[in-house]
C-alpha positions as semicolon CSV with decimal commas, in nm:
position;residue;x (nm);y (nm);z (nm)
1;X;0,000;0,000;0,000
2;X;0,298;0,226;0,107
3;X;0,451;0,199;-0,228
4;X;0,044;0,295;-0,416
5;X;0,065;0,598;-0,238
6;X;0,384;0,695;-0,306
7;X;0,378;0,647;-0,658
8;X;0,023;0,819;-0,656
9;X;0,171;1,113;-0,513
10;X;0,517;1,089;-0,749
11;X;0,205;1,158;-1,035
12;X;0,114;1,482;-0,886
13;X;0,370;1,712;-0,979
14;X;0,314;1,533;-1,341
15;X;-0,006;1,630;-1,361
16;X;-0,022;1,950;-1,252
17;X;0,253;2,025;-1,540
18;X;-0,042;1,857;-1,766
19;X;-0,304;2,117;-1,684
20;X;-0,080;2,375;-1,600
21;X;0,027;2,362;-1,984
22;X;-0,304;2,308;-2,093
23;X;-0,434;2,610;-1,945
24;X;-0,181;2,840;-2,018
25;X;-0,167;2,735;-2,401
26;X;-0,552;2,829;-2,426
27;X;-0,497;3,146;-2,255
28;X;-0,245;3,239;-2,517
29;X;-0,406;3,082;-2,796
30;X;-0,761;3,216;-2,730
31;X;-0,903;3,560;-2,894
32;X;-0,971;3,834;-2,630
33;X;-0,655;3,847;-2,453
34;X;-0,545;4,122;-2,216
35;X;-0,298;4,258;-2,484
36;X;-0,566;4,224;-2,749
37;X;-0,821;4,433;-2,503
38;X;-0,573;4,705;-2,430
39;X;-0,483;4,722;-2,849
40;X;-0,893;4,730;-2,876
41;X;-0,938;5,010;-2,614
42;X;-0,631;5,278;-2,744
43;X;-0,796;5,230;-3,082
44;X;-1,148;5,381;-2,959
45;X;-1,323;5,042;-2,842
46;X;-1,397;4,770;-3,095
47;X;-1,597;5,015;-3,343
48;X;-1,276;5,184;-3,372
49;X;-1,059;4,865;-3,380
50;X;-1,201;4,779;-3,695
51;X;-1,200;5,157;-3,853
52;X;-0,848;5,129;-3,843
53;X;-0,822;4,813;-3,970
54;X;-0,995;4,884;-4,234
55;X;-0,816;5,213;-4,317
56;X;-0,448;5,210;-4,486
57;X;-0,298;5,348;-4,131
58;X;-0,328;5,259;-3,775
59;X;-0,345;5,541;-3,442
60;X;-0,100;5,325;-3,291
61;X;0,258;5,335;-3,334
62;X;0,501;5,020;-3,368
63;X;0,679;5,157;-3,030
64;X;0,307;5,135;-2,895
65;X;0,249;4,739;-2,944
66;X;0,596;4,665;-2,913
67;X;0,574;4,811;-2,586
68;X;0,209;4,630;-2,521
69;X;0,365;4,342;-2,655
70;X;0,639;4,348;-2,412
71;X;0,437;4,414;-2,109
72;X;0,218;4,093;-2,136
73;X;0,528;3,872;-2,187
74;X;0,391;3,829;-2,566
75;X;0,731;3,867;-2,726
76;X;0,833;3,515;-2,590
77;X;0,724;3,197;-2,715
78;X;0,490;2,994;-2,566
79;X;0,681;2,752;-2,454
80;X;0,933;3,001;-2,307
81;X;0,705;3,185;-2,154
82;X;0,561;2,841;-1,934
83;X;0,907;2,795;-1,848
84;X;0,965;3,126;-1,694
85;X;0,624;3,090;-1,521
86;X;0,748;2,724;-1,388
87;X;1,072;2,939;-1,299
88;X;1,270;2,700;-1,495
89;X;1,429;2,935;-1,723
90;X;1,504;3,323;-1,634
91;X;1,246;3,612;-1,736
92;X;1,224;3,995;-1,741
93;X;1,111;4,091;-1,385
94;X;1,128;4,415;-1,539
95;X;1,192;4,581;-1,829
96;X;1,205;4,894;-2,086
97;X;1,214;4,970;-2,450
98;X;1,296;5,243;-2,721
99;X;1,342;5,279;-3,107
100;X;1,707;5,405;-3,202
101;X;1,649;5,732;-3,393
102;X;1,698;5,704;-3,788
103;X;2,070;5,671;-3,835
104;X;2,165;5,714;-3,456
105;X;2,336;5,432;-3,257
106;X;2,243;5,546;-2,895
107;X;1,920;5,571;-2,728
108;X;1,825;5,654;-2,380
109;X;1,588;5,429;-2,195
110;X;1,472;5,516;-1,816
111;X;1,549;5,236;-1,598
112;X;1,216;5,125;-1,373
113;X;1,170;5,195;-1,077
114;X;1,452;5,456;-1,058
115;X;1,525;5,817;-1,156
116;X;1,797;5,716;-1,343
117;X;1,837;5,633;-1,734
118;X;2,053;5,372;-1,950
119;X;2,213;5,525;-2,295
120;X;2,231;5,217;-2,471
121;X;2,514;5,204;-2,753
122;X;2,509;4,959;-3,052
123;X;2,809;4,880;-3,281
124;X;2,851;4,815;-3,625
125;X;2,861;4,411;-3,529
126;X;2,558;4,448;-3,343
127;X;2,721;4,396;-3,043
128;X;2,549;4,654;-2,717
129;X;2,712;4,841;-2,457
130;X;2,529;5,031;-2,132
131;X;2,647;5,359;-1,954
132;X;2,411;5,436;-1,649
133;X;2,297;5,843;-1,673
134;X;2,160;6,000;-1,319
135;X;1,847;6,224;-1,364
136;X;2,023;6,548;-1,495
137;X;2,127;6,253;-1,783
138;X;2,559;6,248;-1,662
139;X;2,700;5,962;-1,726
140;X;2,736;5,765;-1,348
141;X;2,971;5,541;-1,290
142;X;2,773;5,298;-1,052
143;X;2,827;4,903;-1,100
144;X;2,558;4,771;-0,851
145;X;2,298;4,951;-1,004
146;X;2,337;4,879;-1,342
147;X;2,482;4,569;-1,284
148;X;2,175;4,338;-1,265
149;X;2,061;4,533;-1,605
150;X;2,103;4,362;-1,937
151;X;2,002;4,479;-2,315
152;X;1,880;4,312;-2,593
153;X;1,740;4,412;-2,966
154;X;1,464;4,361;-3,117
155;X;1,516;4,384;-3,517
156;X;1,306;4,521;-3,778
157;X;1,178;4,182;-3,907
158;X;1,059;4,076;-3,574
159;X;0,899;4,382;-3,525
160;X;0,686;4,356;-3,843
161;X;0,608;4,012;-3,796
162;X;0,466;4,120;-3,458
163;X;0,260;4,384;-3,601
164;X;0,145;4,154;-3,857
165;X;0,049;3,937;-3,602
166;X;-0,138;4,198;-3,361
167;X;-0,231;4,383;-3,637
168;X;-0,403;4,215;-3,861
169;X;-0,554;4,404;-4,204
170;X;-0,326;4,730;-4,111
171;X;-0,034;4,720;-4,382
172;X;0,342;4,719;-4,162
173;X;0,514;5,082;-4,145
174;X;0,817;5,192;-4,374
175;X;1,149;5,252;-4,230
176;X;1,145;5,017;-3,908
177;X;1,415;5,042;-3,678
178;X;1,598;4,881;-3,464
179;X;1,441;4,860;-3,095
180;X;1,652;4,797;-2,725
181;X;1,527;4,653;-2,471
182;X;1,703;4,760;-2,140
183;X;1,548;4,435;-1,887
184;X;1,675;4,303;-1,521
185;X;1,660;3,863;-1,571
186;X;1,567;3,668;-1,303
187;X;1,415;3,339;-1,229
188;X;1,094;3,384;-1,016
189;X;0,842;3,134;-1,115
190;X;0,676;2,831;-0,915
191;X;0,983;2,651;-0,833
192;X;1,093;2,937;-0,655
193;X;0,779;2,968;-0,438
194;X;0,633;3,242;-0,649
195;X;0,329;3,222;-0,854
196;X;0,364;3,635;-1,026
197;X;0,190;3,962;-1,017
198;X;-0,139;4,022;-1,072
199;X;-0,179;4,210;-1,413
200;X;-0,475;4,384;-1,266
201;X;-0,416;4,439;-0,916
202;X;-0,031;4,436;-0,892
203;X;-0,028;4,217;-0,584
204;X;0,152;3,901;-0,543
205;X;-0,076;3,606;-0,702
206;X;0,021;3,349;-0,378
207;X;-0,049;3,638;-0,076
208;X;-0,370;3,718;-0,261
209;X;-0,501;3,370;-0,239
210;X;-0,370;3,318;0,090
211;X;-0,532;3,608;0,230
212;X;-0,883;3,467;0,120
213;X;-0,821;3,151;0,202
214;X;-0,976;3,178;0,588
215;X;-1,274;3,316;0,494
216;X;-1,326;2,993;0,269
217;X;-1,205;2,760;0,519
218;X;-1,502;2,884;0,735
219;X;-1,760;2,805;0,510
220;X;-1,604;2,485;0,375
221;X;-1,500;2,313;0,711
222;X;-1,865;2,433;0,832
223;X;-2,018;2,312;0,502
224;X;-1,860;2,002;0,574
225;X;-1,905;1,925;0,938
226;X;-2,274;1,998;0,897
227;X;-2,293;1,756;0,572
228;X;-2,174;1,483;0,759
229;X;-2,310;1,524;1,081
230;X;-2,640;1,543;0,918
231;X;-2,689;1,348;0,642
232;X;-2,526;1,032;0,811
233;X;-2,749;0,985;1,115
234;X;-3,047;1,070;0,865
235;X;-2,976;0,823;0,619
236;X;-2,956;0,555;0,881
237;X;-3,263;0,645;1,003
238;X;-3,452;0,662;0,682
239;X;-3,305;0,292;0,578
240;X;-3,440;0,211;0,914
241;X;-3,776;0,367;0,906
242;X;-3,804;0,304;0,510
243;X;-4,158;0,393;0,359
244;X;-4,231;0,550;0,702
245;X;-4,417;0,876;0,705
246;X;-4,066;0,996;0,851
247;X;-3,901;0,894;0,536
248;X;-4,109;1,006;0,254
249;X;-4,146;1,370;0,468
250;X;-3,770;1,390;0,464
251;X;-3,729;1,248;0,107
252;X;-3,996;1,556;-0,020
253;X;-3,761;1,786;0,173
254;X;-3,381;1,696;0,060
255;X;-3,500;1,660;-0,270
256;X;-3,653;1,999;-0,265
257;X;-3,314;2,133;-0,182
258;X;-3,165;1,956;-0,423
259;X;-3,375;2,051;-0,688
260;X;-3,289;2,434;-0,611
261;X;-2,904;2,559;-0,734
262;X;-2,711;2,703;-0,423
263;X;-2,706;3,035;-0,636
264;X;-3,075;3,059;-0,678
265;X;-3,182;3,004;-0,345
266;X;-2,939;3,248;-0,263
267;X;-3,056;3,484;-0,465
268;X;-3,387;3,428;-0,294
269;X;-3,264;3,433;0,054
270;X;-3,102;3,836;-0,007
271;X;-3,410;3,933;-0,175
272;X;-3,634;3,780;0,100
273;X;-3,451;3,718;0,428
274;X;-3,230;4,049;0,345
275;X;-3,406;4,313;0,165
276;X;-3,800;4,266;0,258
277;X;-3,754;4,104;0,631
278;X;-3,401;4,253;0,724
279;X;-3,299;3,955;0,905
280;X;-3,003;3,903;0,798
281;X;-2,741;4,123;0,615
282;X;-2,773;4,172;0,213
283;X;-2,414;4,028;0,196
284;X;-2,006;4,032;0,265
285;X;-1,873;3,850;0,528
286;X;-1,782;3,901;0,791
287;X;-1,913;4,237;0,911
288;X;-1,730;4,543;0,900
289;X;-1,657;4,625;1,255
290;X;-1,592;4,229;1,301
291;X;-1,233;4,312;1,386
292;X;-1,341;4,583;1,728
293;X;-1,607;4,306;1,852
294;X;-1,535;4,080;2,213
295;X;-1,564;3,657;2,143
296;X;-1,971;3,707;2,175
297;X;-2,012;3,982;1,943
298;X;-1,779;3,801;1,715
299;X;-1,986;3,410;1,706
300;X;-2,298;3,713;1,642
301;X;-2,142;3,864;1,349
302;X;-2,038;3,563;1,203
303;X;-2,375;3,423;1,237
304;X;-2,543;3,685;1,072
305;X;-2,328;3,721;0,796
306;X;-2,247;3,358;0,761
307;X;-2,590;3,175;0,796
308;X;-2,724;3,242;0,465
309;X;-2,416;3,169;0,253
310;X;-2,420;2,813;0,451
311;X;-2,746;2,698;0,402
312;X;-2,662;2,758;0,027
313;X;-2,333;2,596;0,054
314;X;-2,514;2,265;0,238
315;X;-2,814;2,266;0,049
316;X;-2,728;2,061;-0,285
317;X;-2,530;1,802;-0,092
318;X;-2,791;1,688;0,163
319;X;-2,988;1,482;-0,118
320;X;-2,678;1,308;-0,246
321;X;-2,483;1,207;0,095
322;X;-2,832;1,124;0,272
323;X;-2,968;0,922;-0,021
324;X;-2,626;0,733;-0,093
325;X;-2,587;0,716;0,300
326;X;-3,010;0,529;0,307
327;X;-2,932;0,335;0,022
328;X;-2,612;0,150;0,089
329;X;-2,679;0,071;0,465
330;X;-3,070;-0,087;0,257
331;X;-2,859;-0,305;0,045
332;X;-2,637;-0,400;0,328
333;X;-2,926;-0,480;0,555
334;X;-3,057;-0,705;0,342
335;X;-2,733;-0,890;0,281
336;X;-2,731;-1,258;0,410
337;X;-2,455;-1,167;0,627
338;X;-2,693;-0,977;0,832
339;X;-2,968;-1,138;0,816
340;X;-2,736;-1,435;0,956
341;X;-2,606;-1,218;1,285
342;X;-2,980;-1,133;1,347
343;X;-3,040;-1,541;1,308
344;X;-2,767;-1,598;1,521
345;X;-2,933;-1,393;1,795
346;X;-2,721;-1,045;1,748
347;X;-2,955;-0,738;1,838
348;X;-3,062;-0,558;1,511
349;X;-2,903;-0,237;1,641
350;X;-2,577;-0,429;1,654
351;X;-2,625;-0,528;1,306
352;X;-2,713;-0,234;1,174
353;X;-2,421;-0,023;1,307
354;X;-2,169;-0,305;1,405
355;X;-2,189;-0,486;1,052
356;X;-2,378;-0,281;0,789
357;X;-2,308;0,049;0,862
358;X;-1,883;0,008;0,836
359;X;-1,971;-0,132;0,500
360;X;-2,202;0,130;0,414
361;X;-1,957;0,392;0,410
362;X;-1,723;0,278;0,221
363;X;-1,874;0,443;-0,123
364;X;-1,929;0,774;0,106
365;X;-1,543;0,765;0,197
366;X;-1,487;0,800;-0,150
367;X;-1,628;1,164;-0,172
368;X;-1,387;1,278;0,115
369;X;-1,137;1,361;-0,100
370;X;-1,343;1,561;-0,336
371;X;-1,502;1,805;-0,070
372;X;-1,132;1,898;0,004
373;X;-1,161;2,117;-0,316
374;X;-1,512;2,278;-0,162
375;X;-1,347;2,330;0,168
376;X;-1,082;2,553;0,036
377;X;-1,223;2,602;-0,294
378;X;-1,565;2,737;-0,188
379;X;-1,835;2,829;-0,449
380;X;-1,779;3,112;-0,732
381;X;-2,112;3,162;-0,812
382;X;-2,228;3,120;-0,405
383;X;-1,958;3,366;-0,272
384;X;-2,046;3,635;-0,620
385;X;-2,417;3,619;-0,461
386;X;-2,316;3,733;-0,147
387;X;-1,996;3,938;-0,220
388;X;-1,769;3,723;-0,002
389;X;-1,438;3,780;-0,089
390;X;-1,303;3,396;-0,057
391;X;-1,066;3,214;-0,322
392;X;-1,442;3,149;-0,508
393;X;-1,463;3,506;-0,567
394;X;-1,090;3,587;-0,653
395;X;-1,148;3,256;-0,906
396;X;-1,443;3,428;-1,083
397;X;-1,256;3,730;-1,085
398;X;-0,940;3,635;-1,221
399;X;-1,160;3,485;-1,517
400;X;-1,366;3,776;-1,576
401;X;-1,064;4,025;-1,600
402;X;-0,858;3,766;-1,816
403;X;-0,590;3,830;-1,567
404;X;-0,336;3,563;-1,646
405;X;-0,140;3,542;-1,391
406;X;-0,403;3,512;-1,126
407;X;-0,584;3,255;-1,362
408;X;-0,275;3,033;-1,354
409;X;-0,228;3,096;-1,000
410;X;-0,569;2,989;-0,844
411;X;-0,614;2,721;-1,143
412;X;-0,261;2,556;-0,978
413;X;-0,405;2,562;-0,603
414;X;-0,752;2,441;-0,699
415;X;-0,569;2,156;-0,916
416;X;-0,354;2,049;-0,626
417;X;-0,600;2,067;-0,406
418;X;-0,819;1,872;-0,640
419;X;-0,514;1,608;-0,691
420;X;-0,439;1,580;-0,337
421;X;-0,781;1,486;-0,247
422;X;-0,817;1,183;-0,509
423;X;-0,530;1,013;-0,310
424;X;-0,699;1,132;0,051
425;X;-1,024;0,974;-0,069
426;X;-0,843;0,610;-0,178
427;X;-0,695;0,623;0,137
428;X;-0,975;0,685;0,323
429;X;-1,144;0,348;0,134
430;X;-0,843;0,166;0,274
431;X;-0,888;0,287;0,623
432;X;-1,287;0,136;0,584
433;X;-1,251;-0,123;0,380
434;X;-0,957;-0,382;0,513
435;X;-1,066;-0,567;0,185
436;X;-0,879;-0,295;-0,014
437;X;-0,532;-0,315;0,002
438;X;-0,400;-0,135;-0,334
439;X;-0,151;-0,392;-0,399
């Protein structure tokens, strides 16, 4: 078994390169893309995206998309540029860029972050050399600083074949020149404990998710406790009392829940519970002056903040666990190795919770795994309905603002998560089931 588990977990890292790469080729590959946005919005929205397309000349310049180009890590190839994101391979942490003047050699290009500039020089063999300038544009002699720096060129071809690319149906410019690119390398990727920047909010991808990770913890280790503290003892005691007035009552009622989307009946509860009947608040969690409150006024707050988003979070599962929980303890029951404990004089509580019920949980154990994913994970569309700002939220946003680095970030943690909780849920079988052995 020791050596199933270890070989299950050797797959991980595998797999996560799988979808990883599978993921961040459609981002590049698919229409709509943050560089294509910004190109759509500096040309006047997409009426005006396809005026100039259509014209003989464009409003942008080639510095322009080289320059959006650069920004979004475009310039790189796709393989490179899932490399630099694994951190196997060094990428600009930051970087600059400027067209050399027609017939000039030297161009200035301010350094980021600083006040001071970089004059880089080009020679006739193509070769480049750097002089650091302080703001009043001296030269400064000042190894440290410019040290980390490095330049590069871009040449004329692979300039037009980018604005071919970006620019499709607007005819290349005349006369292209030759464009440096003054950049600091680094490698600051996943291996090195970094998942990037956040292309809308400029925060680090990893403290972003961390920092709405206990507010999804909450609901899913809640969500959880109450799904399995409930839905057990009821499914025993509707395979016990089956066809009883008990059961069918309780049947009408789970499946009622399950028939409504978490979503919708959330959407119900605001409008109802929040807005007509002001029982409850219309959303966020928890409360704004959570932070000032004593231990009572704190279980308060997070009551009436958290009570709605949890019966929407428990709601769809209650049908599934209680029915699989009623139905496997039924078929067990009826097995002729309990009806021969009860012949043997066992009581039938014994043989319901002593021999059926161990076997009756063996298909629930199963599911363990996959609720890790909800208990971290939460719900997008729950936490959007009630403007919770968990990792469901920051998920939905990172996909509605095309923000790629956040997309790959939260996409890695819900994979691993997701990965991580396959191999909890065969162990868990194990742990039930001495039968299994994984041998």
């Amino acid at each position: 078994m020791k050596a199933y588990f270890i070989r299950r977990l050797l797959l991980i890292p595998l797999t996560l390169v799988g979808i990883t790469l599978l993921v961040f080729t459609i981002q590049r590959k698919a229409p709509g893309g943050p560089m294509e946005q910004e190109l759509t919005q500096l040309l006047g929205g997409e009426g005006g995206a396809r005026r100039a397309r259509a014209s003989d000349g464009a409003s942008l310049s080639v510095a322009q998309v080289m320059g959006i180009e650069e920004k979004y890590q475009r310039d790189r190839s796709l393989i490179r540029g899932y490399s630099d994101w694994l951190g196997l391979t060094q990428k600009d942490l930051e970087k600059a860029g400027a067209e050399f003047s027609k017939g000039e050699n030297e161009v200035v290009i301010p350094m980021p972050g600083t006040v001071y500039s970089v004059r880089v020089t080009k020679d006739a063999d193509g070769g480049l050399s750097k002089q650091l300038l302080d703001a009043e544009g001296a030269n400064l002699e000042a190894p440290e600083i410019i040290g980390p720096w490095e330049a590069r060129l871009r040449s004329p071809e692979d300039q037009a074949e980018s604005w071919a690319n970006w620019m499709q149906g607007v005819p290349v410019p005349k006369d292209l020149a030759w464009r440096a690119i003054l950049y600091r390398p680094g490698r600051d990727g996943l291996l090195q404990g970094s998942l990037g920047y956040s292309e809308k909010y400029q925060d680090p991808v990893g403290q972003m998710i961390v920092d709405r990770m206990p507010v999804s913890l909450f609901f899913g280790g809640i969500s959880m406790v109450l799904i399995y503290a409930i839905c057990l003892p009821l499914g025993v005691v509707k395979a016990i009392k089956h066809r009883s007035w008990l059961d069918n009552f309780t049947s009408v009622v789970v499946f009622a829940g399950y028939a409504i989307p978490g979503y919708a009946l959330g959407s119900l509860l605001v409008v109802y519970l929040g807005a007509k009947l002001g029982w409850f608040p219309l959303g966020g969690f928890p409360g704004d002056q959570f932070h000032e409150l004593g231990p009572a006024g704190k279980i308060k707050d997070a009551f009436e903040y958290g009570f709605m988003p949890l019966v929407c979070y428990v709601i769809g599962s209650f049908a599934f666990m209680t029915l699989m929980m009623k139905n496997n303890l039924m078929e067990h029951l009826a097995s002729d190795y309990v009806r021969t404990a009860t012949a043997k004089g066992a009581p039938f509580r014994s043989a319901v919770f002593k021999h059926a019920f161990r076997n009756s949980i063996i298909p629930i154990a199963t599911t363990f795994g996959s609720n890790i994913t909800l208990l971290v994970g939460g719900s997008i569309l729950i936490e959007r309905v009630f403007d919770i700002n968990g990792f469901g939220l920051l998920q939905f946003n990172a996909l509605l603002e095309r923000d790629e680095p956040l997309i790959m970030g939260v996409l890695f943690v819900s994979s691993a998560l997701m990965l991580v909780g396959n191999v909890l849920s065969d162990l868990c079988v194990a742990l039930v089931d001495p039968r299994v052995s994984y041998k």
